[in-house]
C-alpha positions as a Markdown table, in Angstrom:
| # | Residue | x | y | z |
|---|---|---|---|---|
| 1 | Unk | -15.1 | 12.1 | -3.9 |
| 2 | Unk | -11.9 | 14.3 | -5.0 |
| 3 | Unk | -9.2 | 12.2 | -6.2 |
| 4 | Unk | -5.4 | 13.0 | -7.6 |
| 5 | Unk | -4.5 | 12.7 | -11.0 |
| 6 | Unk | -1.9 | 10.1 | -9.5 |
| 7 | Unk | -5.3 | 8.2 | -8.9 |
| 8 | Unk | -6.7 | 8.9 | -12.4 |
| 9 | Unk | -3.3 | 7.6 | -13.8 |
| 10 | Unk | -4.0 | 4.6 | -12.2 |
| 11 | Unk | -7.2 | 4.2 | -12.7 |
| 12 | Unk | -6.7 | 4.3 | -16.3 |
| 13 | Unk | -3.7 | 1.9 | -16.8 |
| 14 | Unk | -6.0 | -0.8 | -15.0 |
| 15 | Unk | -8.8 | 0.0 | -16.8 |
| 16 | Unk | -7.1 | -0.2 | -20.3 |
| 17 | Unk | -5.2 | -3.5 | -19.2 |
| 18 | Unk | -8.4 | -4.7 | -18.2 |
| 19 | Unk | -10.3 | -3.8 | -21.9 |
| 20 | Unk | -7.6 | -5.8 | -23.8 |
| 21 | Unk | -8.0 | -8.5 | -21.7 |
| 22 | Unk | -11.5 | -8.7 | -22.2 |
| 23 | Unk | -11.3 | -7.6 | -26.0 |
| 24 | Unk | -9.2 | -10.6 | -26.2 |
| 25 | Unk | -11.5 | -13.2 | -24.7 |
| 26 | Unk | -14.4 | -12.0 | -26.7 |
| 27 | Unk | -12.1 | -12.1 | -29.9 |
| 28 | Unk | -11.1 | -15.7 | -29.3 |
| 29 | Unk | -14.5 | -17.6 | -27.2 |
| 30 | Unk | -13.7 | -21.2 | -27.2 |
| 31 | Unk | -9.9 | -21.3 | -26.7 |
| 32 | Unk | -7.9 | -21.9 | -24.0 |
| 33 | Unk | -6.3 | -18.1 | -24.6 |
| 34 | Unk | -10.1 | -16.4 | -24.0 |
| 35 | Unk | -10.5 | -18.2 | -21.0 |
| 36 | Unk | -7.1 | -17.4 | -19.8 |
| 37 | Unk | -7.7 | -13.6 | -20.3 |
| 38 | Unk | -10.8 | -13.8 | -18.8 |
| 39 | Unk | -9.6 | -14.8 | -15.9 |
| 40 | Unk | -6.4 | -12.1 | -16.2 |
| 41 | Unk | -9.2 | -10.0 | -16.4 |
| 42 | Unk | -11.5 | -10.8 | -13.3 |
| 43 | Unk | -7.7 | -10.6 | -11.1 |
| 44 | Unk | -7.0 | -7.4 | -12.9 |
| 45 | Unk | -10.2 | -6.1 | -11.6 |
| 46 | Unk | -9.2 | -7.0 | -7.9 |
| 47 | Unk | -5.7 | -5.6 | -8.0 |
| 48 | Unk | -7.0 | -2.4 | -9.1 |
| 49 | Unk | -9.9 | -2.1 | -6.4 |
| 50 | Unk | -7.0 | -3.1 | -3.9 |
| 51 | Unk | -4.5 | -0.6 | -5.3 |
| 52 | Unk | -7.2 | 2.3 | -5.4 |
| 53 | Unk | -8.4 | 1.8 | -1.9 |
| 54 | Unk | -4.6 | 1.6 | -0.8 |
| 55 | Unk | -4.0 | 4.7 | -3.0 |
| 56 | Unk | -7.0 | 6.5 | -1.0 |
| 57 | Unk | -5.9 | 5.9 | 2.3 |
| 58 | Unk | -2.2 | 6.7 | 1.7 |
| 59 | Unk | -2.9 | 10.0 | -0.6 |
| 60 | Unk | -3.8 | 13.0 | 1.7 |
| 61 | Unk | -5.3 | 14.7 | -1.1 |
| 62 | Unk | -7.5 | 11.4 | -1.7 |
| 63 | Unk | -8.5 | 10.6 | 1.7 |
């Protein structure tokens, strides 16, 4: 599939959010604060696959 570099932009902000999130509930396993992330995380991961997909069918150089 042939994407935009407007789709590799955002791609990669979601993706980086979603590494310190998770760098930050491995750093801190036990607390209240890892869990937290973790969770950021997991939401982080569904607002990017629903951004994408919108992205995709919006783009006409995506879809």
């Amino acid at each position: 599939m042939r994407t935009c570099p407007q789709f590799a932009a955002l791609r990669e902000e979601y993706e980086r959010e979603i590494g310190y999130l998770s760098a930050h509930s491995q750093r801190h396993v036990g607390k209240p604060s890892a869990k937290a992330s973790a969770t950021y995380a997991a939401s982080t991961r569904a607002r990017m696959a629903r951004a994408l997909s919108g992205h995709v069918g919006r783009c006409p150089e995506c879809g």
